[in-house]
C-alpha positions, 0 to 999 in steps of 0.5 A: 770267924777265927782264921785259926778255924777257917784253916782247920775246915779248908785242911778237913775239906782237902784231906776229906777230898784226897783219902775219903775211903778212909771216912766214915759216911753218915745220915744227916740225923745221926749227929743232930743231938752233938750239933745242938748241944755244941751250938747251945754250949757256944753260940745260944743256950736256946740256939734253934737249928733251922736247916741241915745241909750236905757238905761233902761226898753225899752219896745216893744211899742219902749218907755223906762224909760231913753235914752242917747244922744250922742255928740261929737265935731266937728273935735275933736276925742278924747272925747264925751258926753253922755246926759241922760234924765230920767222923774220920776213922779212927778219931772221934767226932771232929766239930766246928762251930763258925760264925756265919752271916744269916740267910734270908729270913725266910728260911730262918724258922725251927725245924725241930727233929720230926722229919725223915732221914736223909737214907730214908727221903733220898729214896724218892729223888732216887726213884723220880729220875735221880738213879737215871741221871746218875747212870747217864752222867757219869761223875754226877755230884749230889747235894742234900739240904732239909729246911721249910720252904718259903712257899710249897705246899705247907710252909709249917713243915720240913722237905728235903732239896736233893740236887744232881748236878753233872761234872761241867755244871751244865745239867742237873735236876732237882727234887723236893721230897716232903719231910713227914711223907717221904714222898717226891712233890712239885714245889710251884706248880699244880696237877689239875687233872690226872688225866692222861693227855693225847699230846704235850701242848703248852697253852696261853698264860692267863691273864694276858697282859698280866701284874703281877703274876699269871698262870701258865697251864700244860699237858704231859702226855708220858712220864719225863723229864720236863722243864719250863723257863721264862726268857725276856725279850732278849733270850736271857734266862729269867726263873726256871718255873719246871726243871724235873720229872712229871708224871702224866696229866695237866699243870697249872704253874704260877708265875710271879713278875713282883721283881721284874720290869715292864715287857715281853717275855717268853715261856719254852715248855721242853721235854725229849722229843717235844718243845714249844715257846709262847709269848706274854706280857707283863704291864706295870 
């Protein structure tokens, strides 16, 4: 990477940060076909793009003052490129191709162009608790990236990661909006049943003892923010399992100890008025 481009990128990000009134906000789609034909004419002829993510002042309305186009070349793992179109009234479209070292493979796959907007999918993050955030938490930032998950529902298609996060960087929320619908999903955990409960209760993992992996099944009584997380022996934060809006009904969630060490470890289930931890073990 050219310390020349380097200097360019950080002086567009601080005069972006001191006069963004005076940018002009746009859908992460909208420059798709300059990003390409940029990364194509200097990085790959048949670079693929892979991901697209927000890079400053996305905003609830899903347009933000300046995206990255991630490229990658095909059958070659060890580098991507990053393309990013900033509009500044009253220039034209101001692109920077930069060098970047890859990501994990598993996120390097083709997202092609048929997937929804970012106006269009923010609409759901929006609609599953993010309008409330914002409201609660003044100053509150929102990032914004579209790539195919390594696990979900359909590992073939594109879905939208929207994070609201707080000023402090202390509380945030996160939602996964399916690419082709639209529409709000779960990534890690399952609805058994749409049945309403009587109460919130988290139940025994089973199997317990487990190895590797364990299922941790719940009931939400009311809509709500919910979140689920594993601590080990001594309190420390492990994986966050549920960390987000849950309508009423019964969840299963998978946990997966492949990476973690023989013990005990605990699972809070919390959400407003209602927390509860139980204990499991994993034995390998």
């Amino acid at each position: 990477m050219k310390v020349s481009t380097v200097s360019v990128l950080l002086v567009l990000l601080l005069f972006s940060a001191e006069s963004s009134a005076q940018f002009t906000k746009y859908r992460a789609k909208d420059y798709v076909t300059n990003a390409t034909s940029y990364a194509r004419d200097n990085y790959s002829p048949n670079a693929a793009m892979y991901a697209i993510t927000s890079a400053y002042g996305l905003d609830s309305t899903g347009k933000a003052t300046a995206w990255l186009y991630w490229f990658f070349k095909p059958n070659v793992t060890d580098s991507s490129y990053v393309v990013t179109v900033t509009i500044i009234q009253p220039l034209p479209p101001f692109v920077i191709g930069t060098k970047m070292p890859s990501i994990p493979g598993a996120f390097i796959r083709p997202v092609g162009f048929n997937f929804c907007n970012s106006d269009q999918s923010i609409i759901a993050a929006e609609n599953a608790g993010g309008s409330q955030f914002r409201l609660t938490h003044s100053g509150t930032r929102i990032t914004g990236s579209v790539y195919k998950l390594p696990i979900g529902p359909d590992t073939s298609r594109a879905y939208w990661t929207y994070l609201y996060i707080d000023t402090l960087g202390t509380e945030f929320r996160t939602y996964f909006v399916d690419g082709t619908t639209c529409q709000i999903i779960t990534i890690g955990i399952q609805n058994i049943s749409s049945e309403v409960p009587e109460k919130f209760e988290l139940m025994q993992n089973y199997p317990n003892p487990f190895n590797p992996s364990t299922k941790i099944k719940f009931s939400v009584p009311e809509s709500g923010f919910v979140s689920l997380i594993i601590y080990d022996a001594i309190g420390n934060e492990v994986e966050k399992l549920v960390n987000e809006n849950l309508a009423p009904g019964v969840y299963e969630a998978d946990f997966d100890g492949s990476n973690y060490s023989s013990g005990i470890y605990f699972y809070k289930l919390e959400s407003k008025d209602y927390s509860q931890t139980q204990k499991m073990m994993l034995i390998k």
